[in-house]
C-alpha positions as CSV (number, residue, x, y, z in Angstrom):
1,X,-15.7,-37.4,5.8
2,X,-13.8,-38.4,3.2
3,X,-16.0,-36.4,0.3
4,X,-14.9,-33.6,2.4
5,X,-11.6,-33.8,2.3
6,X,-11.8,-34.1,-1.9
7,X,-14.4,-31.4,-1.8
8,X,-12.1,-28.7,0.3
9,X,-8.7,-29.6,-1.4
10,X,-9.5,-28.0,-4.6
11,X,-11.1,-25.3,-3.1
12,X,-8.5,-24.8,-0.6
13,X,-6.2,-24.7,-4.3
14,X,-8.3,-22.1,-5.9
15,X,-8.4,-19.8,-2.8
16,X,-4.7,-19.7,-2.8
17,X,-4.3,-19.2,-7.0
18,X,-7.4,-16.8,-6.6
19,X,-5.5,-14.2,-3.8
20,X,-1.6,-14.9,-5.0
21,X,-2.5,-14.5,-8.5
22,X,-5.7,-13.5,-10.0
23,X,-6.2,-10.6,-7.1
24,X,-3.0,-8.9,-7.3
25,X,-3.1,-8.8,-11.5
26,X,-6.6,-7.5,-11.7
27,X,-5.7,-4.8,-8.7
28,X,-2.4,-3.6,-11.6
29,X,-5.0,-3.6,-14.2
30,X,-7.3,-1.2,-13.0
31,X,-4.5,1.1,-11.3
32,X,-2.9,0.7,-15.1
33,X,-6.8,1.8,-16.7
34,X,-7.0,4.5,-14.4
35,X,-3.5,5.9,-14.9
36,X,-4.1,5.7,-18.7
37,X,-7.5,7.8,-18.3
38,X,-5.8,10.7,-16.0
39,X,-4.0,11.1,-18.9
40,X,-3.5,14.9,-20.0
41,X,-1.9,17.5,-22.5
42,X,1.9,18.6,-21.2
43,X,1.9,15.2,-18.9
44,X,5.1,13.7,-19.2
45,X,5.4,9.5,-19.9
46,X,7.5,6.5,-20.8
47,X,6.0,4.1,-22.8
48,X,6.4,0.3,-23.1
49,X,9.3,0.7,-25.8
50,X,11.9,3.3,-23.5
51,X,10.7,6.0,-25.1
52,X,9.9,9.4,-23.3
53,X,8.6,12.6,-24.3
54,X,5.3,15.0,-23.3
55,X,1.9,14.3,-24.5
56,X,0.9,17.2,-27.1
57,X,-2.6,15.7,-27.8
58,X,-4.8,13.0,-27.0
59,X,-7.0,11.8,-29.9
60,X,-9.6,9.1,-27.9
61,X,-7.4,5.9,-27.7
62,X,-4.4,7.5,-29.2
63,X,-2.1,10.3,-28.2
64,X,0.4,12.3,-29.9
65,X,3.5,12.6,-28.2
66,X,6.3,15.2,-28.5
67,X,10.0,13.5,-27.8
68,X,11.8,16.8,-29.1
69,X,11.0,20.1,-30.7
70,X,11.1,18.1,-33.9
71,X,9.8,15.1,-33.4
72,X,6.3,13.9,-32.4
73,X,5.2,10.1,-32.6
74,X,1.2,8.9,-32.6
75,X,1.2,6.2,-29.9
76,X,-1.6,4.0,-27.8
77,X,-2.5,5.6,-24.6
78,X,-2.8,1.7,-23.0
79,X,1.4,1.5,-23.8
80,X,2.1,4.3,-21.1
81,X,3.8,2.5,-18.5
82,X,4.8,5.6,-15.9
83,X,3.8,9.2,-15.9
84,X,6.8,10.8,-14.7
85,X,6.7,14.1,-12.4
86,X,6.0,17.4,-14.3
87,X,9.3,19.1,-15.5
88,X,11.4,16.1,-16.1
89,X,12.2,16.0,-19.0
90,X,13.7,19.4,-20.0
91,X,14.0,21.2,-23.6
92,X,10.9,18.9,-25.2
């Protein structure tokens, strides 16, 4: 009885790690993966660092990104943190 109680503590550890912490990361991850993938021409993101503009192209793992009428930045798609809603950002 005792081997039990050794056997199903551990188990009864990882169960608990496994759904408050290895669950809810890998469920962000692949919301994250598949945010980055619906990624388009004209959508408008922030990225990691604050900034925000309109995506002008996407070149496979990179995208070029439009702040102002000036100003476009080369950037990785993974550092897109939010896609905001179309007509946000105004006079990019």
């Amino acid at each position: 009885m005792e081997q039990l109680g050794q056997f199903l503590l551990p188990v009864a550890f990882f169960a608990i790690f496994y759904f408050l912490v290895i669950r809810p990361q890998s469920k962000r991850t692949k919301e994250h993966r598949a945010m980055v993938n619906a990624l388009t021409v004209g959508s408008e993101v922030i990225f990691a660092g604050g900034l925000m503009g309109r995506i002008k192209k996407i070149e496979g793992d990179y995208a070029v990104v439009s702040l102002n009428n000036n100003t476009d930045i080369k950037v990785q798609r993974a550092s897109v943190i939010s896609v905001l809603p179309a007509g946000t950002i105004e006079g990019v």
